[in-house]
Each structure stands twice: as structure tokens, then as C-alpha cells.
C-alpha positions as CSV (number, residue, x, y, z in Angstrom):
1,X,-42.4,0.5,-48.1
2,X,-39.4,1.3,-46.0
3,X,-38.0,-1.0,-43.2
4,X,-39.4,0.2,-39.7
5,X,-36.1,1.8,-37.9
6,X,-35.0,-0.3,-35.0
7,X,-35.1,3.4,-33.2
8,X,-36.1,6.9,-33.1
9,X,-33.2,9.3,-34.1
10,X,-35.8,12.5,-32.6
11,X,-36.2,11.0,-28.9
12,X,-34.4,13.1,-26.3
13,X,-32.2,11.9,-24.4
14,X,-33.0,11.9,-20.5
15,X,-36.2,11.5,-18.9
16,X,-38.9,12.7,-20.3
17,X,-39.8,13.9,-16.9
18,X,-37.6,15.5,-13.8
19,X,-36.0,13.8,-11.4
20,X,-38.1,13.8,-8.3
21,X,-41.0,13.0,-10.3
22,X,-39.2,9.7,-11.8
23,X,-38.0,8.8,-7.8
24,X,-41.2,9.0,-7.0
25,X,-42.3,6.7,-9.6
26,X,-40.0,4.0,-8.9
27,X,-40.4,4.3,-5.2
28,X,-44.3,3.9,-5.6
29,X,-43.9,0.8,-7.9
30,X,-41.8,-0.5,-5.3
31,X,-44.4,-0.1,-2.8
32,X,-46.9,-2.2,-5.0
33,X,-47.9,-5.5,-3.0
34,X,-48.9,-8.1,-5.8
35,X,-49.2,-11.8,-5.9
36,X,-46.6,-12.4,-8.5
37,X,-44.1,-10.4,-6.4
38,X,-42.1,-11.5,-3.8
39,X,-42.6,-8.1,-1.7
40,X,-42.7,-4.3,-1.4
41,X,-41.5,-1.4,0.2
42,X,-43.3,-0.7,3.3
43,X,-40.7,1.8,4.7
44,X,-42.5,5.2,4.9
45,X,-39.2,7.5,3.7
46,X,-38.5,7.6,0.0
47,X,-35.8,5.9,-1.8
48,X,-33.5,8.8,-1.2
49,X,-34.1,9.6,2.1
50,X,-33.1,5.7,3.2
51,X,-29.6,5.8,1.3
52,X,-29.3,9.7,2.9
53,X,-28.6,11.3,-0.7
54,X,-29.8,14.8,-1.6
55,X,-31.6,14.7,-4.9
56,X,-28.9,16.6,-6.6
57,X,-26.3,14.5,-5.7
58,X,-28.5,11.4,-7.4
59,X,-28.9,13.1,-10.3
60,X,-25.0,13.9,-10.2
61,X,-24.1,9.8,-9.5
62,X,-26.6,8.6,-11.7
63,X,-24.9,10.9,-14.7
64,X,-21.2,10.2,-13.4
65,X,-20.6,7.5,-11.8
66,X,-17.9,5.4,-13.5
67,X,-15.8,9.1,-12.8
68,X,-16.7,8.8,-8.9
69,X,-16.4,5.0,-8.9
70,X,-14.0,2.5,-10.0
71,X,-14.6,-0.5,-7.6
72,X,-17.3,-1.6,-5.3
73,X,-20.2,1.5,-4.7
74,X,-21.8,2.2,-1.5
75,X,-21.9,3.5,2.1
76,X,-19.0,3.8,4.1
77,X,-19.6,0.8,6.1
78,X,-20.7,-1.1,2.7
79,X,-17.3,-0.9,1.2
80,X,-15.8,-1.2,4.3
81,X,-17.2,-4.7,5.1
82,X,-17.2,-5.6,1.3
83,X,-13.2,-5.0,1.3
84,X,-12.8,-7.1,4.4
85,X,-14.9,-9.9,3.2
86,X,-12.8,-9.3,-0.3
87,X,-9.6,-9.5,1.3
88,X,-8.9,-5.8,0.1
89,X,-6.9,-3.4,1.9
90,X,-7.3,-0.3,0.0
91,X,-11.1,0.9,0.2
92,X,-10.9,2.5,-3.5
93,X,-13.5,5.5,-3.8
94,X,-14.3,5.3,-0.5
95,X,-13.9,9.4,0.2
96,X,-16.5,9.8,-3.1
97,X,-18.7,7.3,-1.1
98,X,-18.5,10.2,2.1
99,X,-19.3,12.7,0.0
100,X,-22.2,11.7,-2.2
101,X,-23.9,9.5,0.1
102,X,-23.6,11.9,3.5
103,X,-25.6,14.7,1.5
104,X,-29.6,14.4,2.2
């Protein structure tokens, strides 16, 4: 008998499904109300459409993003009050921010 491989060399890489589909599943696990969790999403826009970024764009910054960021990640006003609070005067990455996150 041979040893059982820790993994799969045939799996493909990426989701097995497409994007919108695998937003939608984490948004609707999110939305689960359990007793063993401290809460839920009860917001009625998806994931996507509360953070204001176009699906494509996800996809882009979810396959790039050590490229677009090097420092702290967010919205504009995010990094703004993340570099005050940091004592940082240069908001690093902060036009990438503009761009991918103004996009929905």
C-alpha cells in the first residue's frame, strides 16, 4: 500500500465555481443567525455593493493585491484615519485604494 498524498496534484487551481456565485455564498453564510454565532449580516446589499467594488475589480484585488498594496488596505477615509492614528504622513497606496474601491 502506498502512503495517502497529503494533496491532490489534479485539483484546479481557483474556484471551482465563478465569482459571483462564490460572493454570494459567503454573503449568505454571513447572513446565517445561529446560536453559536455572535451575529449576522442583516444589511440587504451584498458584500460588494457595501464596500462599492464592481465584481471585476474583486476578482482583480483578490488575484493582485500585494502589486496594488504594500501597507494598510481600504477606503480612502480608512487609510486616511489609520495613518493619523499611526502617526504616518505618507498614505501609501492610497490612489490604488480610489481606484479599486470607487468602481461598483
Amino acid at each position: 500500500m502506498s502512503p495517502t498524498p497529503l494533496f491532490r496534484q489534479d485539483i484546479p487551481k481557483g474556484l471551482a465555481f465563478n465569482l459571483k456565485d462564490y460572493i454570494q455564498l459567503v454573503d449568505l453564510t454571513g447572513r446565517c443567525a445561529r446560536d453559536n454565532k455572535p451575529g449576522f449580516i442583516d444589511n440587504k446589499n451584498s458584500i460588494l455593493e457595501r464596500l462599492n467594488i464592481s465584481t471585476d475589480n474583486w476578482l482583480d484585488i483578490s488575484q493582485n493585491f500585494e502589486q496594488y498594496f504594500k501597507g494598510a488596505a481600504g477606503t480612502h477615509d480608512s487609510i486616511t484615519k489609520y495613518c493619523q492614528n499611526q502617526h504616518i504622513k505618507r498614505r501609501q497606496d492610497i490612489n490604488n485604494s480610489k481606484k479599486l474601491a470607487n468602481s461598483a
